[in-house]
C-alpha angles and dihedrals in degrees: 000000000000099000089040089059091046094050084046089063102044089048085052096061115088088215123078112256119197124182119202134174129239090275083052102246124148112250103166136002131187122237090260090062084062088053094039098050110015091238118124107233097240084059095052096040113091087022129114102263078229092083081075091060133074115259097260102057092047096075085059104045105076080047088061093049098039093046093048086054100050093047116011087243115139138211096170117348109104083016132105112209133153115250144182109252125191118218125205100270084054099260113139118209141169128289146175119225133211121168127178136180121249095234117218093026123126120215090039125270133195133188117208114198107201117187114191110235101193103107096044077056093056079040098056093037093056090049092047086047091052085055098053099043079049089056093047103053090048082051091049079039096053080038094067104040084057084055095043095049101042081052091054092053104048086050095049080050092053089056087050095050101098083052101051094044089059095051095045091051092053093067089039093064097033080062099052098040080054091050088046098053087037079066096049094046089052091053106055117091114271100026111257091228093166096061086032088061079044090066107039089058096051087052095052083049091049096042092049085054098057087049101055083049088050089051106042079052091058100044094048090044090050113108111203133101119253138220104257104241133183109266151172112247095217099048084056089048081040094059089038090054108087094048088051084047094047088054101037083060094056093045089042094234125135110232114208125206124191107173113157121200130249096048113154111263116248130211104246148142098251095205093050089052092048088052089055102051088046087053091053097039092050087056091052089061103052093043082059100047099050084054118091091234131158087208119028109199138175129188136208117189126166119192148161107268121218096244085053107259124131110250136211126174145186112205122172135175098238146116098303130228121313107260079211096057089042108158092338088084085082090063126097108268099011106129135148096190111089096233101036129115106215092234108101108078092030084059087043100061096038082060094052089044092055098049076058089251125102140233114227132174119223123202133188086035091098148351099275118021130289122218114203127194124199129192131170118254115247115265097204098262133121102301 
């Protein structure tokens, strides 16, 4: 009955249990072992337990034992480590190993408890594969705002196009009225080398104009994120400046800038900010050209707020928000303008909320709207 009721316990474990003695030869199994490794126990029973390793872990094993024995040192015994088992059919799988010493036997025993991991594998790479599916679909994710973005942009500098066309012909022609007269200059007698110099100096001027235009063209068309930097609010309206004042010439409206100096420095993509600043200024602009007005203004102001942000807002004299639109307009595809997608200020909002600030429209402050935007100053860590 003794042996019965052993037997009985080890049958009851879900692992396999073996027990060997000190030569390393099987002298019992439980009936997991038969599941776990396909072997009947009487075929197991009176075998070296290395018939359940790879090969190459069955030159070491009666080292192991013969080395714990001479003198009490041990590589596994006492000891829980994952393994490589072989089943019957010759797959080989992953196992976890526990051996112990039967304390009180002479000869030595030794029981070996082995758990099949195969299943908490299939476990964890499903769940690996979860997580990666996961990280694909926020990369896709992060993929397609680029897209949409650098669409957006491109589509807010084809609106100012008209705009930016008349400010960089203006330096155009200012160039070649001053290369005509330099011509004239060279050709009196004596050369007029005083209003030649004159010249010469006004072309190198136009023509770093038109650069600066040019440049501020290719940094806001370029598609790609950028790296979030600490940066000053107003060098970023600063760099925006000369494309707003291009449009707001075109549209004859006086544009207004207050930005006072020593304002903290914010975290910020630099290119997306500037997006923003030129969507809302692009919808001042229109607000002000639909209103009957003698004097069409916009204003672009940029302060400390009290609760510490950094502030920067858009405020024009028109016509003032729809009350039918209300807080909807900051939704995809809500537009009041007939050509408009609906997508500006919804992009434009997406872009404040993930510098961790916000975009908010204020009304009663003034004639036409206001569009504030708010981002945290930078606290000196990593941007």
């Amino acid at each position: 009955m003794g042996f019965q009721y052993a037997q009985a316990l080890l049958d009851a474990a879900s692992d396999a249990v073996i027990v060997i003695d000190h030569r390393g030869v099987i002298e019992t199994v439980n009936a997991a072992t038969e599941r776990i490794f396909g072997h009947p126990p009487q075929e197991l029973v009176g075998q070296n337990v290395s018939v359940l390793m790879q090969p190459g872990d069955r030159e070491h094993h009666n080292g192991y034992l013969r080395r714990y024995l001479e003198s009490g040192t041990s590589q596994i015994i006492g000891h829980g480590r994952e393994v490589k088992a072989r089943r019957r059919d010759g797959s080989v799988f992953c196992a976890s190993l526990s051996v112990g010493r039967v304390q009180g036997a002479e000869p030595p025993r030794f029981v070996g408890f082995v758990r099949d991991l195969t299943g908490y594998q299939q476990v964890l790479a499903a769940l690996q594969a979860d997580r990666d599916r996961a990280s694909e679909r926020e990369a896709e994710a992060h993929r397609s705002q680029a897209r949409l973005l650098a669409v957006s942009r491109m589509a807010t500098m084809g609106e100012m196009a008209a705009g930016i066309a008349h400010e960089i012909n203006q330096p155009l022609t200012a160039i070649s009225n001053y290369s005509r007269a330099c011509q004239r200059f060279a050709a009196s007698q004596p050369p007029a080398t005083e209003d030649l110099q004159d010249c010469l100096n006004g072309i190198a001027e136009e023509a770093l104009r038109a650069s600066e235009i040019v440049r501020e063209l290719r940094q806001m068309a370029r598609s790609r994120m950028e790296d979030r930097t600490a940066r000053d609010i107003n060098d970023i309206v600063r760099q925006i400046r000369p494309l707003i004042l291009a449009d707001a010439r075109v549209h004859h409206t006086v544009v207004h800038f207050d930005t006072p100096a020593g304002l903290p420095q914010v975290s910020v993509d630099a290119v997306q900010i500037q997006q923003l600043l030129l969507a809302l200024t692009r919808n001042a602009l229109e607000a002000v050209e639909v209103r009957e007005i003698d004097k069409r203004e916009i204003r672009i102001v940029t302060r400390h707020a009290a609760d510490g942000n950094v502030e920067l807002s858009v405020t024009d004299n028109g016509a003032g928000i729809d009350p039918t639109v209300g807080q909807d307009m900051f939704e995809p595809f809500v537009s009041t303008k007939p050509a408009g997608t609906g997508l500006g200020l919804a992009i434009s909002r997406t872009i404040a909320r993930n510098h961790g600030g916000s975009l908010e429209v204020r009304t009663g402050d003034c004639a036409g709207a206001s569009f504030a935007l708010r981002l945290p100053q930078f606290d000196g860590a990593h941007p």
